[in-house]
N, CA and C atoms as an extended XYZ file, in Angstrom:
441
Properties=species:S:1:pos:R:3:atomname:S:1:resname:S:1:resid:I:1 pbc="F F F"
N        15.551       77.090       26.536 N   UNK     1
C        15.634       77.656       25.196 CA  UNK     1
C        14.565       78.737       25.067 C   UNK     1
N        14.529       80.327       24.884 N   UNK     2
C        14.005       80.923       24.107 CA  UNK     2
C        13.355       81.283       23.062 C   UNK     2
N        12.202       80.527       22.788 N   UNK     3
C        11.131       79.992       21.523 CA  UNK     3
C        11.596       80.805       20.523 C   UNK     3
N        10.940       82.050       21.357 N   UNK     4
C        10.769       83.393       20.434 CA  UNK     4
C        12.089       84.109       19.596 C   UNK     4
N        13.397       84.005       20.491 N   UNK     5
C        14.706       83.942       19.825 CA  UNK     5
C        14.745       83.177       18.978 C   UNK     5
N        14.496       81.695       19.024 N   UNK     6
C        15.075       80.693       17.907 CA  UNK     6
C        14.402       80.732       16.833 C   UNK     6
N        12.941       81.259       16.758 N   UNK     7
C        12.313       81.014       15.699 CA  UNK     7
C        11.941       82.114       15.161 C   UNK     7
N        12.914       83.328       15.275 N   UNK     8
C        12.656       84.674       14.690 CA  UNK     8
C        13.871       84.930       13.853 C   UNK     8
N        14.984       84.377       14.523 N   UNK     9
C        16.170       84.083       14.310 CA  UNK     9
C        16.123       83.092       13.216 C   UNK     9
N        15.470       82.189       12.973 N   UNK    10
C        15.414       81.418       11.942 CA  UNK    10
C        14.721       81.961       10.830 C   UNK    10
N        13.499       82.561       11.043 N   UNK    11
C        13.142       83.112       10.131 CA  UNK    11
C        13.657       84.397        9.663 C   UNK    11
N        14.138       85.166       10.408 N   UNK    12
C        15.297       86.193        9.634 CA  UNK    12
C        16.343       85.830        8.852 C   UNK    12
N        16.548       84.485        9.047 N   UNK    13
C        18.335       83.931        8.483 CA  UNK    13
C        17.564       83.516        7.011 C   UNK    13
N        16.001       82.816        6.871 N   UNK    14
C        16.031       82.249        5.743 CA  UNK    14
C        15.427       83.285        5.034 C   UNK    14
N        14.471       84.187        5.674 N   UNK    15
C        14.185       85.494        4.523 CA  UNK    15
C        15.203       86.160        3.911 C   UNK    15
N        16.534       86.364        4.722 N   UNK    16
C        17.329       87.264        4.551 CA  UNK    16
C        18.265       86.662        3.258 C   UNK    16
N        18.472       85.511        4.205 N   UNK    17
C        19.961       84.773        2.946 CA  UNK    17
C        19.167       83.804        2.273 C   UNK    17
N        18.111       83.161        2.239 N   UNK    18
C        17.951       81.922        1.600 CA  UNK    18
C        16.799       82.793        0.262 C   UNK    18
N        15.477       83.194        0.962 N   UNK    19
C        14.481       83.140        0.066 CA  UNK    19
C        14.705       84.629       -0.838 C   UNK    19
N        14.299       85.660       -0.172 N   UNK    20
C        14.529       86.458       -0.977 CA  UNK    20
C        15.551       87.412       -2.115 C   UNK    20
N        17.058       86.881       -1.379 N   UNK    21
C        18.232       87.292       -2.464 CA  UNK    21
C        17.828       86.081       -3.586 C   UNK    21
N        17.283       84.948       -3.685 N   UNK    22
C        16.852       84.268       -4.963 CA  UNK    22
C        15.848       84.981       -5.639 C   UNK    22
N        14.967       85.373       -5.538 N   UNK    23
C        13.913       86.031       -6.191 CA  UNK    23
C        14.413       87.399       -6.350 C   UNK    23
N        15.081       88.176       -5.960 N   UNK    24
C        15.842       89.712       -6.626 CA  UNK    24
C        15.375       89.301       -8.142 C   UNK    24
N        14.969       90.385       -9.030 N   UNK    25
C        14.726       90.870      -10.032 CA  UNK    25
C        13.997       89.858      -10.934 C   UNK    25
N        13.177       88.728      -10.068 N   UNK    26
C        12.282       88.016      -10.698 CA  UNK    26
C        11.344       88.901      -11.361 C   UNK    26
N        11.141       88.720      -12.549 N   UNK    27
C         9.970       89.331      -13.571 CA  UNK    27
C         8.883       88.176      -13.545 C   UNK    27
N         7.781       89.256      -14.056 N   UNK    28
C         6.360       88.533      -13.831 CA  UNK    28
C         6.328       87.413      -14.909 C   UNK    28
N         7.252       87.594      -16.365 N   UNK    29
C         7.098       86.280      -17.088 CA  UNK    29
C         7.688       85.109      -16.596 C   UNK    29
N         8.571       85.964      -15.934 N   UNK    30
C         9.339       84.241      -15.049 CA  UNK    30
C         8.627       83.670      -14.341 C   UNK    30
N         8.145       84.519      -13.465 N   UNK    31
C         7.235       83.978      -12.057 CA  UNK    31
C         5.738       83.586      -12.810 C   UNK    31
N         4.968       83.434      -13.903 N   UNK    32
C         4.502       83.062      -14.696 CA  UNK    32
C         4.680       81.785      -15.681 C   UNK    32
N         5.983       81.799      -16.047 N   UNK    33
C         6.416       80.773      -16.991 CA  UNK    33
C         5.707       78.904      -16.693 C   UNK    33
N         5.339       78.883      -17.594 N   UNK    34
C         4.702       77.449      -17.743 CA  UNK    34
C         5.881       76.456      -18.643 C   UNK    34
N         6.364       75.734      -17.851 N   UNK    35
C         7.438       75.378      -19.297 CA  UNK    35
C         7.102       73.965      -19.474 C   UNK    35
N         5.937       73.539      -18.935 N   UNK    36
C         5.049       72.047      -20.036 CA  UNK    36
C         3.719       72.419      -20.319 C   UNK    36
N         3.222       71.963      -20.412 N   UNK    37
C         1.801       71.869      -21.051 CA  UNK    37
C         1.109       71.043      -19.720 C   UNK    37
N        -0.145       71.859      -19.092 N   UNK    38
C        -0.860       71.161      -18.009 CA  UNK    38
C        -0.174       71.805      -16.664 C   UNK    38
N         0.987       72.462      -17.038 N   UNK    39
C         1.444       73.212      -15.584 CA  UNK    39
C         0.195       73.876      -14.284 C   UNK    39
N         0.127       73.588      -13.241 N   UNK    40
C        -0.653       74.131      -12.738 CA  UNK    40
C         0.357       75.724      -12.039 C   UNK    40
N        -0.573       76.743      -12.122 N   UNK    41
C        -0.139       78.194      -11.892 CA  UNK    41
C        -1.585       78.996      -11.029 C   UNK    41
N        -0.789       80.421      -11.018 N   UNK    42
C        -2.275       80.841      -10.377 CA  UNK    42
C        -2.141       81.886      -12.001 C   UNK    42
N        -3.731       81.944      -11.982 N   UNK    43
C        -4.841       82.542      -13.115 CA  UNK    43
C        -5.710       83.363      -12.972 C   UNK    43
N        -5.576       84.626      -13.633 N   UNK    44
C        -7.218       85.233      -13.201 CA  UNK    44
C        -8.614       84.967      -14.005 C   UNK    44
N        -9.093       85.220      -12.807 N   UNK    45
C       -10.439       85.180      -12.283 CA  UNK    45
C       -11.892       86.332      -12.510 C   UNK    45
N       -10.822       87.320      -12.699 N   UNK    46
C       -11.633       88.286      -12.860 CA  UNK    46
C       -12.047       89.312      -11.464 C   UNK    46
N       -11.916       90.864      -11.938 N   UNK    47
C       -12.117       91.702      -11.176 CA  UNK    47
C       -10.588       91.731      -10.845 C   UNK    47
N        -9.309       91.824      -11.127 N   UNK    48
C        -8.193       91.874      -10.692 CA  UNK    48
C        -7.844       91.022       -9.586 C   UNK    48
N        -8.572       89.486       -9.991 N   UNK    49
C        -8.404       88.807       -8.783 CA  UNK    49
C        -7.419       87.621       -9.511 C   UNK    49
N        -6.814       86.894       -8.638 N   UNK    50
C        -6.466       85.326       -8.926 CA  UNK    50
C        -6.542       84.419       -8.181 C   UNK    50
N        -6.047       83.086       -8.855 N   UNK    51
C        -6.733       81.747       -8.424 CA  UNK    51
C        -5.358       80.791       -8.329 C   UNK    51
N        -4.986       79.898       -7.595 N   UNK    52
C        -4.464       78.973       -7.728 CA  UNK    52
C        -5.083       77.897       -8.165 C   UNK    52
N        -4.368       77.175       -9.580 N   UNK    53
C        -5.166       76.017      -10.129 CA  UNK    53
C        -4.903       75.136       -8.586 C   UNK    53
N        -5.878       73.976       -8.725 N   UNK    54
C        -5.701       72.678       -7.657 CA  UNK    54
C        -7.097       71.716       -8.309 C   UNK    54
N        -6.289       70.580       -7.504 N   UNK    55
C        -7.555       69.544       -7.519 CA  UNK    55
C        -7.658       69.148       -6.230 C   UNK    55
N        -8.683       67.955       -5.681 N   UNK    56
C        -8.857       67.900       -4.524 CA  UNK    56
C        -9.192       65.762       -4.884 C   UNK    56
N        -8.861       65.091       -4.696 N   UNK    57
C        -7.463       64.950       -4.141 CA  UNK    57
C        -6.258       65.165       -5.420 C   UNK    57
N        -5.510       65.330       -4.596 N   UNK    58
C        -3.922       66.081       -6.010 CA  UNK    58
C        -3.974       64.613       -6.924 C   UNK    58
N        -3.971       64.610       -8.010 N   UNK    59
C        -3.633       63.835       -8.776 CA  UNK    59
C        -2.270       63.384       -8.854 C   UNK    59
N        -2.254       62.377       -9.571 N   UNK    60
C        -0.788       60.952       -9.420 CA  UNK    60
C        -0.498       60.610      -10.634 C   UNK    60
N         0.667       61.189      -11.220 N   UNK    61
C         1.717       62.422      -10.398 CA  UNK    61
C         1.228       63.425      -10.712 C   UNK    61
N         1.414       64.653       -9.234 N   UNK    62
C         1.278       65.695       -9.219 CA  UNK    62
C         1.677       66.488      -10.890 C   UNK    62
N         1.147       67.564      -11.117 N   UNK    63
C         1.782       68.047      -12.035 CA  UNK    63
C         3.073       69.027      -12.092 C   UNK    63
N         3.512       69.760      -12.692 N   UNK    64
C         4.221       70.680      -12.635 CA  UNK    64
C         3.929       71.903      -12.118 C   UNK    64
N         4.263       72.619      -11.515 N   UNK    65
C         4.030       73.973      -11.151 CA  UNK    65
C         5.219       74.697      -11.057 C   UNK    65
N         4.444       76.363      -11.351 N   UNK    66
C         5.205       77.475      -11.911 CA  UNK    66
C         5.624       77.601      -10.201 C   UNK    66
N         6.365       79.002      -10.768 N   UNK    67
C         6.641       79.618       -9.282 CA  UNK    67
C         5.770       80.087       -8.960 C   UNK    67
N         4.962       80.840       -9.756 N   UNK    68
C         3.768       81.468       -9.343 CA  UNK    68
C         3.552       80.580       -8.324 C   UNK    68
N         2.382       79.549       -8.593 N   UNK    69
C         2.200       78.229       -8.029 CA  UNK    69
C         2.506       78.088       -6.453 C   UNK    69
N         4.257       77.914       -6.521 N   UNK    70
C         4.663       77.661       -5.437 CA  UNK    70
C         5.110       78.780       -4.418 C   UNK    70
N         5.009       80.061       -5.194 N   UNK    71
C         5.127       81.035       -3.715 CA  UNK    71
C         3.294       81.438       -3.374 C   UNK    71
N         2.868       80.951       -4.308 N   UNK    72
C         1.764       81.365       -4.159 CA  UNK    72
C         1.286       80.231       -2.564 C   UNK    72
N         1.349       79.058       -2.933 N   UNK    73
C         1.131       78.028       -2.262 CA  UNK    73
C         1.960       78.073       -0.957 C   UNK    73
N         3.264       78.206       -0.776 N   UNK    74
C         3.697       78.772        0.435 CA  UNK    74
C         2.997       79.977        1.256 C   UNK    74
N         3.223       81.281        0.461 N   UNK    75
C         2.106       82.390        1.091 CA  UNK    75
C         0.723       81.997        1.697 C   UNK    75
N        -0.082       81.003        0.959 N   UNK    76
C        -1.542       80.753        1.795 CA  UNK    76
C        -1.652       79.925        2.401 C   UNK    76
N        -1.791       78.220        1.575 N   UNK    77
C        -1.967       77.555        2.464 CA  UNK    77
C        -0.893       77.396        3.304 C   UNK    77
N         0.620       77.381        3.512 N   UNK    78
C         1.322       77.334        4.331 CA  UNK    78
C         1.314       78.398        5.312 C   UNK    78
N         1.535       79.536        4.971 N   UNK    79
C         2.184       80.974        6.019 CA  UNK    79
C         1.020       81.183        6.331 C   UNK    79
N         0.022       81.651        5.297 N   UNK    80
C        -1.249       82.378        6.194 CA  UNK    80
C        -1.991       81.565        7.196 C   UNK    80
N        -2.391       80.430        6.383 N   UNK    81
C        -3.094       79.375        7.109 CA  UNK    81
C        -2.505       78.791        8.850 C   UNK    81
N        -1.357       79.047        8.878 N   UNK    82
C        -0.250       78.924       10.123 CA  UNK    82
C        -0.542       79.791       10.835 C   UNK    82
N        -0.172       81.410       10.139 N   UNK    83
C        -0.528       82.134       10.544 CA  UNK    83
C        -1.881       82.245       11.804 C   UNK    83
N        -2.887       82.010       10.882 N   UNK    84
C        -3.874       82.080       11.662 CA  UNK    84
C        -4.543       81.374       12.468 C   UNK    84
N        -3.791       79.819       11.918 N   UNK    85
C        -4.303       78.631       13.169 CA  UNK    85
C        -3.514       79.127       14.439 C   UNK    85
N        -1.926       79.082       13.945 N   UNK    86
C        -1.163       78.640       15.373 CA  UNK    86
C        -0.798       80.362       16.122 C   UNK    86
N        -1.059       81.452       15.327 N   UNK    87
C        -0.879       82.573       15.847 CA  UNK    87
C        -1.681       84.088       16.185 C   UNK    87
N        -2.780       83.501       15.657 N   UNK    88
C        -4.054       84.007       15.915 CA  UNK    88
C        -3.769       84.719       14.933 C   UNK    88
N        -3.520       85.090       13.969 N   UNK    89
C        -3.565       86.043       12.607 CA  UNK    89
C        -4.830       86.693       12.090 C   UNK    89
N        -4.870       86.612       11.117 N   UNK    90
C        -6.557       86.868       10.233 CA  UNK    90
C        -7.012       85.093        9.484 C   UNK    90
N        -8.091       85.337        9.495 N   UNK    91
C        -8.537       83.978        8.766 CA  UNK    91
C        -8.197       84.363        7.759 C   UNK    91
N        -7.956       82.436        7.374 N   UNK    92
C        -7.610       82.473        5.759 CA  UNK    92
C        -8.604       81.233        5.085 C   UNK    92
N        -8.995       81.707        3.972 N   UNK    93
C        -9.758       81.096        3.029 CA  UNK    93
C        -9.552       81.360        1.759 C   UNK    93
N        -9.265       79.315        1.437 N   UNK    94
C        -9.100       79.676        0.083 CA  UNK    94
C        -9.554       80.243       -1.040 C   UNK    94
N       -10.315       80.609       -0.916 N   UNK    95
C       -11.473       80.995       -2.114 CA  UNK    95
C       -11.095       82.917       -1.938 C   UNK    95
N       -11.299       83.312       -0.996 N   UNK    96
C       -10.953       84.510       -0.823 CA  UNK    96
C        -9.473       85.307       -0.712 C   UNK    96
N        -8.801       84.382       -0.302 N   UNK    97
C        -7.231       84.609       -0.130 CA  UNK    97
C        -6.653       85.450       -1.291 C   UNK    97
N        -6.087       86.603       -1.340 N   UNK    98
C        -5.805       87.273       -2.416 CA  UNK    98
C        -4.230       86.543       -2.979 C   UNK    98
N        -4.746       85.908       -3.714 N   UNK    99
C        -3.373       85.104       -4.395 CA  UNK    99
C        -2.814       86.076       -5.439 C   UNK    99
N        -1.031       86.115       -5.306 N   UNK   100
C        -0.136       87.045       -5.935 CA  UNK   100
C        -0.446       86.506       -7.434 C   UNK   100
N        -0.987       87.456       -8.480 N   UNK   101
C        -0.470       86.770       -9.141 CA  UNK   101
C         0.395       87.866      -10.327 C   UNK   101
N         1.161       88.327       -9.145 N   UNK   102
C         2.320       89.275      -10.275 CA  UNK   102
C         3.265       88.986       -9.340 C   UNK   102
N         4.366       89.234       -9.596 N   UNK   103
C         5.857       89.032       -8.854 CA  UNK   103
C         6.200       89.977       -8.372 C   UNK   103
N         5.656       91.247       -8.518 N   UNK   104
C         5.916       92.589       -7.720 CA  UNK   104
C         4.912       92.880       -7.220 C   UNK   104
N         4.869       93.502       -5.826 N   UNK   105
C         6.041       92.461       -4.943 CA  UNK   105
C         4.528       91.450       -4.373 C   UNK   105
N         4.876       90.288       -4.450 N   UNK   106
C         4.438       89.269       -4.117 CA  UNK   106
C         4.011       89.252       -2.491 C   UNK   106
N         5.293       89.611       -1.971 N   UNK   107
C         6.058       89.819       -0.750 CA  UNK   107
C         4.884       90.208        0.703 C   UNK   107
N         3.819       90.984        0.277 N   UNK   108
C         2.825       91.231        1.307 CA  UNK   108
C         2.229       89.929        1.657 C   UNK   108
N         1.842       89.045        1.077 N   UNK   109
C         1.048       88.097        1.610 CA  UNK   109
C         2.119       87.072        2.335 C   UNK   109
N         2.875       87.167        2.451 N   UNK   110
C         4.537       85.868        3.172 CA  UNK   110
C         3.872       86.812        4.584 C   UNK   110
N         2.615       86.699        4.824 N   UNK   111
C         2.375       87.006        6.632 CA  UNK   111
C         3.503       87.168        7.487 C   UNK   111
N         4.186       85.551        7.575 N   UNK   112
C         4.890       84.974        8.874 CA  UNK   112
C         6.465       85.115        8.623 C   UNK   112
N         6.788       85.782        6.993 N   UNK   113
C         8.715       85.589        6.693 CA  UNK   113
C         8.573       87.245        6.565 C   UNK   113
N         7.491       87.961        6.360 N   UNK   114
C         8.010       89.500        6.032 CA  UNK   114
C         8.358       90.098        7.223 C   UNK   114
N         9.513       91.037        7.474 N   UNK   115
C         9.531       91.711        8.943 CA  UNK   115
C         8.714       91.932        9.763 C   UNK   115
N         7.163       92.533        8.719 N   UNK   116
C         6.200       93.144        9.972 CA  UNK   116
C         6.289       91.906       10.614 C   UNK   116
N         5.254       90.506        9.577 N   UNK   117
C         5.250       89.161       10.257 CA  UNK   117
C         6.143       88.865       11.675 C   UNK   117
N         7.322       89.242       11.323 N   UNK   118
C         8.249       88.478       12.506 CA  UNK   118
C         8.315       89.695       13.561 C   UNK   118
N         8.180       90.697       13.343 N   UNK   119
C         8.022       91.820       14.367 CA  UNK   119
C         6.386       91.301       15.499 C   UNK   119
N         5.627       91.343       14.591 N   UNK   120
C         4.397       90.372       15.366 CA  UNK   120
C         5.030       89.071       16.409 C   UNK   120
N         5.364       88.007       15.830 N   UNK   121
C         6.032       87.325       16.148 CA  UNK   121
C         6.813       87.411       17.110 C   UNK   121
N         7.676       88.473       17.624 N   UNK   122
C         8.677       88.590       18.661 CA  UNK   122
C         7.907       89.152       19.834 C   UNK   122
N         6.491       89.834       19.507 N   UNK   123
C         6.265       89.916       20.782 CA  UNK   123
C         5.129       88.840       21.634 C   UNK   123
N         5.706       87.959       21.134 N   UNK   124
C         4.782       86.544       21.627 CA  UNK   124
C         5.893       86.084       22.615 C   UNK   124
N         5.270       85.708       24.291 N   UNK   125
C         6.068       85.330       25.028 CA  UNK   125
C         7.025       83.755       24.708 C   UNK   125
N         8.026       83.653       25.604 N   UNK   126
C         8.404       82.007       25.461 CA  UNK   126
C         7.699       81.308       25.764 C   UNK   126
N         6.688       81.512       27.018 N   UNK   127
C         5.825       80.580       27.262 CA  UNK   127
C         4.717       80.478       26.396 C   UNK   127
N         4.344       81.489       25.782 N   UNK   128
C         3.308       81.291       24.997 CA  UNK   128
C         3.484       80.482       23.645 C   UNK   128
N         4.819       80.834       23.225 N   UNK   129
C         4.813       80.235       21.851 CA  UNK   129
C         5.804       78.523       22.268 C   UNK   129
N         5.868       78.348       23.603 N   UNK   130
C         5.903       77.002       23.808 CA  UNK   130
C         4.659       76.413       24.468 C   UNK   130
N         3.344       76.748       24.226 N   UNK   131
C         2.391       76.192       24.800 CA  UNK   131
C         1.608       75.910       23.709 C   UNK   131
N         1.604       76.729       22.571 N   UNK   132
C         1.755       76.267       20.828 CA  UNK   132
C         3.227       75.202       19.857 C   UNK   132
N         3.691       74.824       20.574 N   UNK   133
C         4.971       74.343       20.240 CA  UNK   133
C         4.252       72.871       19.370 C   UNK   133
N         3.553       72.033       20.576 N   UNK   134
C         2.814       70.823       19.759 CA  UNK   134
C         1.933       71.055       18.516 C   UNK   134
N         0.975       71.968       18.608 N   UNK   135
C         0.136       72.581       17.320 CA  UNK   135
C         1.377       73.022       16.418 C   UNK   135
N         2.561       73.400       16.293 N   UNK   136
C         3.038       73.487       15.186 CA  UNK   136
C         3.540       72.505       14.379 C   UNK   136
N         3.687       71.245       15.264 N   UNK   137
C         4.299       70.348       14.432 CA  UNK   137
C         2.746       68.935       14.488 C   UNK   137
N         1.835       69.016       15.206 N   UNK   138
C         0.726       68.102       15.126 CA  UNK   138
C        -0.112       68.740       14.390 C   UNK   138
N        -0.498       69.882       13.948 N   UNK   139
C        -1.738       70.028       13.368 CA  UNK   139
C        -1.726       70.359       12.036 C   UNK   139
N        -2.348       69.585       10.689 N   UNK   140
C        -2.087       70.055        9.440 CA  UNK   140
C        -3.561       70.608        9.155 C   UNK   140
N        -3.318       72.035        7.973 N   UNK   141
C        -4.726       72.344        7.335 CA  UNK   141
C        -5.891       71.313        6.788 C   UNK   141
N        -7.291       71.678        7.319 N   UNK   142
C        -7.724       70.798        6.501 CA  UNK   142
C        -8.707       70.909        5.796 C   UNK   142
N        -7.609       71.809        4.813 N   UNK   143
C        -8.352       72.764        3.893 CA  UNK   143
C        -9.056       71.421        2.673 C   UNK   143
N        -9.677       71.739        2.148 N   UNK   144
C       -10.481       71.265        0.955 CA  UNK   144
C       -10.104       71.865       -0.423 C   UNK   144
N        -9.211       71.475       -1.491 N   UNK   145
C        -9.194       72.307       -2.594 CA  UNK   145
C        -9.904       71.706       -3.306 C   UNK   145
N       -11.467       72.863       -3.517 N   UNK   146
C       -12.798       72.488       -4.684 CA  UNK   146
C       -12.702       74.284       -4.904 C   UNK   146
N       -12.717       73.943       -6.486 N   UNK   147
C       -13.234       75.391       -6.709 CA  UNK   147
C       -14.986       75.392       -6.403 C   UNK   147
């Protein structure tokens, strides 16, 4: 099997058809919208920066979260953080991580689903990205969320 085929190929099929024809003409109040009270979202911070709310350990039950929230939360700790463990990327830290917090376009920080991402990506050998094959599915972040 061809690592680098299957998993470029996968990630083209879900950027293409799954994730981003859903988000077409998302507006920033949507990708914002809090629709309980206690929603966790990302917030600024100041200096044109933002924050993803969190606690450390997540509270029981989790709360609600916006989209913000959750592409936000895919983009870092998932993609970037991957990014840079299992593919040598740029470090990522939470505290510094420039979290989206407008919906246009969000799209730069998705490292590992945006084309450049997977253009990076394709030129990683088969052997190489099967000698990382175990680190993708054994190793989780172990990030700390404390502001």
């Amino acid at each position: 099997m061809n690592w680098n085929i299957e998993l470029s190929a996968q990630l083209d099929w879900y950027w293409s058809n799954g994730f981003r024809p859903r988000l077409a003409g998302l507006t920033d109040q949507e990708y914002l919208w809090e629709p309980v009270e206690g929603c966790w979202s990302v917030r600024p911070i100041g200096n044109g920066k933002y924050m993803a709310d969190y606690q450390w350990p997540e509270p029981s039950p989790p709360p609600v979260t916006t989209i913000a929230w959750r592409m936000s939360h895919l983009a870092g700790p998932i993609l970037a953080w991957r990014n840079c463990n299992h593919f040598g990327g740029p470090s990522f830290d939470i505290q510094t991580f420039d979290w989206p917090g407008r919906c246009s376009p969000p799209w730069s920080c998705w490292t590992m689903a945006t084309p450049d991402g997977r253009q990076a990506l394709r030129r990683w050998t088969t052997g190489r990205l099967h000698g990382r094959r175990a680190l993708l599915n054994d190793r989780t972040p172990s990030i700390r969320w404390q502001r």
